[in-house]
C-alpha positions, 0 to 999 in steps of 0.5 A: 915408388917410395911410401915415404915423403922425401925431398927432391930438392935437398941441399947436398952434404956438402952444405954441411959439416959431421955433428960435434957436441959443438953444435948442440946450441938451441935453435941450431938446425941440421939433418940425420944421416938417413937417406932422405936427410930429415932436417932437425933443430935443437930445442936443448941440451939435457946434460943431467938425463944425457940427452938431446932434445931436437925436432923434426922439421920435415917429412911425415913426423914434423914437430914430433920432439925426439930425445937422443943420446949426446954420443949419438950427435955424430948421427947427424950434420949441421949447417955450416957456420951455425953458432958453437956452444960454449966451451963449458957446455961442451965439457959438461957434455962430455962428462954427462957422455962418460957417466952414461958410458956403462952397459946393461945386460938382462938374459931373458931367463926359462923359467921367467918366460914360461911363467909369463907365457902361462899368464899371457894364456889364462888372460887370453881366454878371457881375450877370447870372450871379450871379443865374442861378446864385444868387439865390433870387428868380430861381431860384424864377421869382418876380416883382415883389411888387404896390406896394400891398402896400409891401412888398418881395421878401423873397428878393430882399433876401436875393439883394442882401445876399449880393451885397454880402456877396460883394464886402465892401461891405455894411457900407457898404450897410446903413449908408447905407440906414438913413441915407437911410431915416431922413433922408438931410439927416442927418450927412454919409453920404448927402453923401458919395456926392453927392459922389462920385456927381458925381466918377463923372460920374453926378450933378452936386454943389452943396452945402456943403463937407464938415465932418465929417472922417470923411467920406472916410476908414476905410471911407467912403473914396472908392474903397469909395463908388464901388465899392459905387454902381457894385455897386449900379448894375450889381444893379439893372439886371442885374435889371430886365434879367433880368425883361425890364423896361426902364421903370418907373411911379413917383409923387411927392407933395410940398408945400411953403409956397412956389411950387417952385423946382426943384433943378437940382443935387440927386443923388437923386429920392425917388419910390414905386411906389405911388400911394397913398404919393405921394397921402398926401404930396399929402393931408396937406399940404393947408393948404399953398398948394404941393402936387403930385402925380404920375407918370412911366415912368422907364427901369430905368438911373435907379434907384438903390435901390428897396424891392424889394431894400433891407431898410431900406425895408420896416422902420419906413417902407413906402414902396414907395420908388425913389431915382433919380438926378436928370437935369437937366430930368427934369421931377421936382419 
């Protein structure tokens, strides 16, 4: 049985035409190319950034705003007959599609990964008191809730925003996990700590170059990105280490329309706890010639964010959701 809501009443692709930079005309309604169709509108065009501003109109993340790169118009349909921009807007597109149209690569550097390492666990030890003497989670001897549940520890999501309250961090955190939840592809939030993550020597980069001036400045400057991935790095492993847990089991499902090519470059890995979340990824895809399906004991220091202590991933999606950080060869697919 899918975790996810659907609708069994969609159109038929036929209804529909393959997105165009055409399309992009505000109030114009279409789907992404995903199984279940998610219906989409346009609310603008952001030629200077090179994004499409587009709302979800269905399913768990109605009215959630995404910013997409125009190149990536030809990851949706529209419906047919919608009104066309203008032949200028369109060149204007264009031009905005060939200025972003540039590559960057960080290598993720030794000797910057071991000096973030050493940070992560001198800020761990101090994790570590911090919950003995105030987390409710640990005060009260409660453990991890059960997967199947999909649902997180209440107490232990309270425990993490004080943490990050304390260390003037969370309106960083509740920003970037509402965005990583909703689409992580969306804008440049999520981009932003790829890239810094790889400047830590945690991740290698390789994507597109930033566009969004925003990027790195104001609160989402460099130096608060890395003090609240470091923050978080050393919460979460002080404790699983607090809990006596070194490894962990996660699952993975996913499908895709051609034989997988696997990313030695990608930051994260989205994977659950549960196996059930992973075996809907794997069910729903069925028409798909590409589907896989399954499930590693993954040491503790991998983990990025988790649904056990993230509030966001116990809102509108109930995943059972762990985000690790990617290693190469970790044989994720």
């Amino acid at each position: 049985m899918s975790v996810y809501q659907c609708s069994p009443d969609a159109a038929p692709d036929s209804d529909f035409e393959p997105g165009s930079l055409h399309h992009l005309e505000p109030g114009n309604h279409g789907r992404m190319l995903d199984p279940r169709r998610t219906p989409v509108s346009v609310v603008e065009v952001l030629v200077d950034t090179g994004f499409i501003v587009l709302r979800v109109g269905g399913f768990e993340d109605t009215g959630a705003i995404w910013r997409v790169p125009l190149e990536e118009i030809d990851h949706y349909q529209f419906a047919r007959g919608c009104d066309c921009a203008p032949d200028a807007a369109v060149a204007e597109m264009r031009h905005a599609i060939e200025r972003f149209d540039r590559e960057m690569v960080i290598e993720a550097d030794a000797a910057d990964r071991l000096e973030t390492a050493e940070m992560i666990e001198r800020l761990g030890v101090s994790a570590v008191d911090w919950l003995a003497e105030r987390s409710r989670f640990d005060q009260e001897e409660r453990w991890l809730p059960d997967p199947a549940t999909l649902h997180g520890d209440e107490a232990l999501a309270t425990d993490f925003e004080t943490y990050m309250r304390e260390r003037g961090l969370w309106d960083i955190e509740e920003a970037f996990a509402r965005q990583f939840v909703s689409n992580p592809h969306s804008g440049e939030v999520v981009k932003g700590h790829r890239i810094v993550l790889a400047e830590l020597g945690l991740a290698s980069y390789a994507g597109s170059i930033v566009r969004d001036p925003a990027t790195f400045t104001g609160p989402w400057e460099r130096g608060r990105r890395a003090e609240h991935i470091r923050a978080r790095l050393a919460f979460l492993r002080a404790l699983f280490a607090r809990l006596g847990l070194e490894r962990v089991v996660l699952w993975r499902g996913l499908s895709a329309e051609t034989p997988l090519q696997l990313d030695q470059h990608r930051t994260f890995v989205s994977t659950s706890f549960a196996e059930v979340v992973a075996r809907s990824h794997f069910d729903d895809s069925a028409g798909r010639p590409t589907r896989v399906l399954m499930c590693q004991s993954v040491p503790v220091d991998r983990l990025f964010m988790t649904y056990l202590e993230t509030g966001a991933m116990n809102d509108r999606f109930l995943e059972a959701e762990a985000v690790l950080i990617a290693h190469d060869h970790d044989g994720w697919p």
